[in-house]
N, C-alpha and C positions, 0 to 999 in steps of 0.2 A: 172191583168192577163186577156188576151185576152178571149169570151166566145170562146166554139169549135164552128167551122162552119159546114154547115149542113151535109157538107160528111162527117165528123168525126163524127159529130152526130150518121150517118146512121153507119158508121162501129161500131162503140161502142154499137148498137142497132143490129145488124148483130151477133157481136162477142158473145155478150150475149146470143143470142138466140139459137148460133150455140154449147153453152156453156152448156144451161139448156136439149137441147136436146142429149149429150153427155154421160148428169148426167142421165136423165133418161133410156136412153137405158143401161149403165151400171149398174144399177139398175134393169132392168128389164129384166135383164141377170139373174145375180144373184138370184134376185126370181125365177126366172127358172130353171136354175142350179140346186138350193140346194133343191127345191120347198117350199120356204120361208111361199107363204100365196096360204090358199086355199078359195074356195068359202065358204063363210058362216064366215068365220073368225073375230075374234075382236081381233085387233090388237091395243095394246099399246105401244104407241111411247115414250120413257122414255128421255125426256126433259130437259137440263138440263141449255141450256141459251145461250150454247157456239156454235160456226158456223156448229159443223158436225149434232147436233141434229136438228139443228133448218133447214139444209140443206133435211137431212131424211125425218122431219115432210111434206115439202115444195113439195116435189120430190114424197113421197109417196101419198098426196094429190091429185099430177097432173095425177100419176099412176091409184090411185082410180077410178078418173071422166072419165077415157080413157079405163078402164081395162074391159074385157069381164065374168066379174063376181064380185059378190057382196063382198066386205066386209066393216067389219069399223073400223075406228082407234079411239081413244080414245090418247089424249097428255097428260100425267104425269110427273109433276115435284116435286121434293120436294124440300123443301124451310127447309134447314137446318139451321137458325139460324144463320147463320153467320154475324159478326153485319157489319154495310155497306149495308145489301144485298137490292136491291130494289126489295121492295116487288109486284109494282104494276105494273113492266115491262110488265110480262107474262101474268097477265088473262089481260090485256089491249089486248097485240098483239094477243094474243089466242081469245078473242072475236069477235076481226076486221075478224080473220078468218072465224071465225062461225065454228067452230070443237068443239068437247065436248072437254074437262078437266077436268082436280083434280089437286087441288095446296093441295098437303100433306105437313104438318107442324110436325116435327120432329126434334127435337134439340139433332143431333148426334152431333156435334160441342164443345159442352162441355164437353159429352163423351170424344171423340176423345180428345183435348185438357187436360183432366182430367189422361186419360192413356198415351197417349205420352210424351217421356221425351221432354226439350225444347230443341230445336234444330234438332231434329229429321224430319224426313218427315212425315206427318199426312197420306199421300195420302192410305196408304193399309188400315189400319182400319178402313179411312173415308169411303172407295169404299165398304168394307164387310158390314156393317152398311145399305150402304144406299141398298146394292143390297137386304139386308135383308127383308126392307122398302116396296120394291120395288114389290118382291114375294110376300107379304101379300095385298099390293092393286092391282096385276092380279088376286088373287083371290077373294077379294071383288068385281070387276069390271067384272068379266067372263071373264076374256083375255084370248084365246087362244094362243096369241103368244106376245111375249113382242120383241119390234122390239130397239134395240142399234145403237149408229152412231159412233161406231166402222169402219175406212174406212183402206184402202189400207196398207196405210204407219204404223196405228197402228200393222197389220196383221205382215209384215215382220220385226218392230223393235221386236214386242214378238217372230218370229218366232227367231233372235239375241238372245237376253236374257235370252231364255232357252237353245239355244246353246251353250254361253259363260257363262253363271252363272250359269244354271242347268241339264248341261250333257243330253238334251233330245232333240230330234228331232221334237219339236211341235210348232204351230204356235196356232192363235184364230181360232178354228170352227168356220164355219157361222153361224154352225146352233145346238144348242146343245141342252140338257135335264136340266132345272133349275138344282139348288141343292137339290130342295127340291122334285124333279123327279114329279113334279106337272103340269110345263109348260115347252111348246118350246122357247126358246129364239135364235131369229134371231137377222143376220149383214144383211141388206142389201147395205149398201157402201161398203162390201166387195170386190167390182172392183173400186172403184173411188179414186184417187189419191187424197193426201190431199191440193194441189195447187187447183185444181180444187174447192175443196171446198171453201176455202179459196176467191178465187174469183167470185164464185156465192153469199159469204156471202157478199161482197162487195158489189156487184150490185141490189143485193135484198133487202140490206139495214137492212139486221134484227137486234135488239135491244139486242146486245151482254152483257152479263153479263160477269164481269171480273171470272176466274176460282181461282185466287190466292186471295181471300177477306178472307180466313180464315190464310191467313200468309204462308203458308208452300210453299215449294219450290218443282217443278215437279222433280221427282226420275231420280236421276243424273245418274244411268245406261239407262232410257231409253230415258234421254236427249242425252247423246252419243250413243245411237245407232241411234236415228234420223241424228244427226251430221252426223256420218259415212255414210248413205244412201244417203245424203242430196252432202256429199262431193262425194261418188261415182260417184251418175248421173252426177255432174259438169264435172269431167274428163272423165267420161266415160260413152256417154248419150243412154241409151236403158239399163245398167246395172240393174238398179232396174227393169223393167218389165220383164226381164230376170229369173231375181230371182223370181221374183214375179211367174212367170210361170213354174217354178221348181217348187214348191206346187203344180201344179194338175199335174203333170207330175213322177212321184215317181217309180223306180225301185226296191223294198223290195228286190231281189234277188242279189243287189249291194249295200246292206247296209250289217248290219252285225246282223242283229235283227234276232234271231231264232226262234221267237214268231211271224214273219212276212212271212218267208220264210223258205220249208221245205230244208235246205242244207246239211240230209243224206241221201236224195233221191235223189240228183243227182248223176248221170249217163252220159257214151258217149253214147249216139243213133245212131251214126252212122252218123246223119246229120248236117248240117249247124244250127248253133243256130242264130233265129230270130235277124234280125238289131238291136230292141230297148233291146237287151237282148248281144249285144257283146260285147265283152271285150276290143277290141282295136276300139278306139272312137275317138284317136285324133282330128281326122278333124274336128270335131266339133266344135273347140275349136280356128279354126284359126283365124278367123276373131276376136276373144278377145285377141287373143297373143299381149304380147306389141314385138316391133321389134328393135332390138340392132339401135342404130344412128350409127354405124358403117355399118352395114348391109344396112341399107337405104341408105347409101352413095354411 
């Protein structure tokens, strides 16, 4: 294979760059937005091998050295036992960084494996397990905010899944209250598409650990709801950030939730009800109508 020559060089050095600064403005969005981290904060970034954490760590670093207030991050992985697992990936690459760490050593693995029938998916009581883990070394550590690489695409397959499996209208918070109402737990990829990660994890080269070394298979509803998102934007490209923008977008008064919207206090006032609040919306909608191929003819 031929090497690239220098202009492909340069765009492929172009595109990256135009790539990482993308990642980090969306990021530095979202801290803002939700107001993710404040001054004085120790932030733990929970690690866990695979491209979106190792993306977070990466992005939140560069954010750090740039940002007009203090804080620090701290990177946490546990190292569940899972046999295969290489052990000496992470504090290798974690020290090339010069970031503090904690490699926690916790064998939920044979828990997990011990209560799940075979055949089953591991992935929900492996997750409760380690988030357990996880809450006990922010608080050994002082963490005030424990930071997930929860991104975009995770945000709307759950926003799916409770849709279709659990009758509720809820997605991932960015930003929400532990369980154990101890600590703040932030998303900050909460704007970044998971392609984008994906290809910054390429170019940045990080030393990915496989997710599947404990055998189990990723939960087949929110494999098909990836699918579906995945097949939408092909046919129809802008659909997912569309969706994606109906989340901060929310009309309670055009839902049917009573607990959100008071609907025996409405009244005619006599006047015109506000734009984002009328009933007949169509137009909105044209520009997504498919159009009969008879009609186009």
């Amino acid at each position: 294979m031929n090497a690239p020559t220098a202009k492909q060089a340069h765009k492929t050095v172009y595109e990256a760059n135009k790539l990482e600064k993308r990642l980090r403005r969306l990021v530095g969005e979202a801290i803002a937005d939700f107001g993710m981290i404040t001054a004085s904060d120790r932030v733990m970034v929970c690690l866990s091998g695979g491209k979106d954490s190792y993306g977070l760590l990466d992005i939140l670093l560069k954010l750090r050295d740039a940002a007009p207030l203090d804080f620090e991050i701290v990177a946490v992985h546990l190292d569940q036992r899972h046999p295969g697992y290489p052990e000496r990936v992470l504090p290798e690459y974690l020290s090339r960084l010069g970031v503090h760490y904690r490699i926690e050593q916790q064998d939920t693995y044979s828990v997990v494996k011990r209560v799940v029938p075979e055949g089953k998916t591991m992935c929900g009581l492996c997750s409760r397990l380690r988030r357990g883990v996880l809450y006990r070394i922010a608080g050994e550590l002082g963490a005030t905010k424990i930071a997930l690489g929860h991104h975009r695409d995770d945000i709307l397959e759950t926003f799916f899944l409770n849709l279709f499996f659990g009758g509720t209208l809820k997605a991932m918070p960015p930003k929400l209250a532990s369980d154990d109402g101890r600590h703040v737990v932030i998303r900050p990829l909460a704007y970044v598409p998971e392609e984008d990660l994906a290809a910054y994890a390429g170019w940045r080269g990080f030393p990915i650990i496989p997710c599947n070394l404990c055998g189990s298979q990723e939960n087949l509803q929110r494999a098909q709801a990836k699918t579906m998102l995945r097949e939408w934007e092909r046919r129809f490209p802008g659909r997912v950030e569309s969706i994606f923008g109906a989340l901060t977008n929310v009309v309670p008064s055009h839902l049917l939730d009573r607990s959100l919207f008071d609907f025996g206090a409405v009244t005619a006032e006599g006047a015109a009800a506000s734009r984002r609040h009328h009933l007949d919306s169509e137009e909105n909608f044209s520009e997504f109508a498919t159009v009969p191929a008879a009609v186009r003819a």
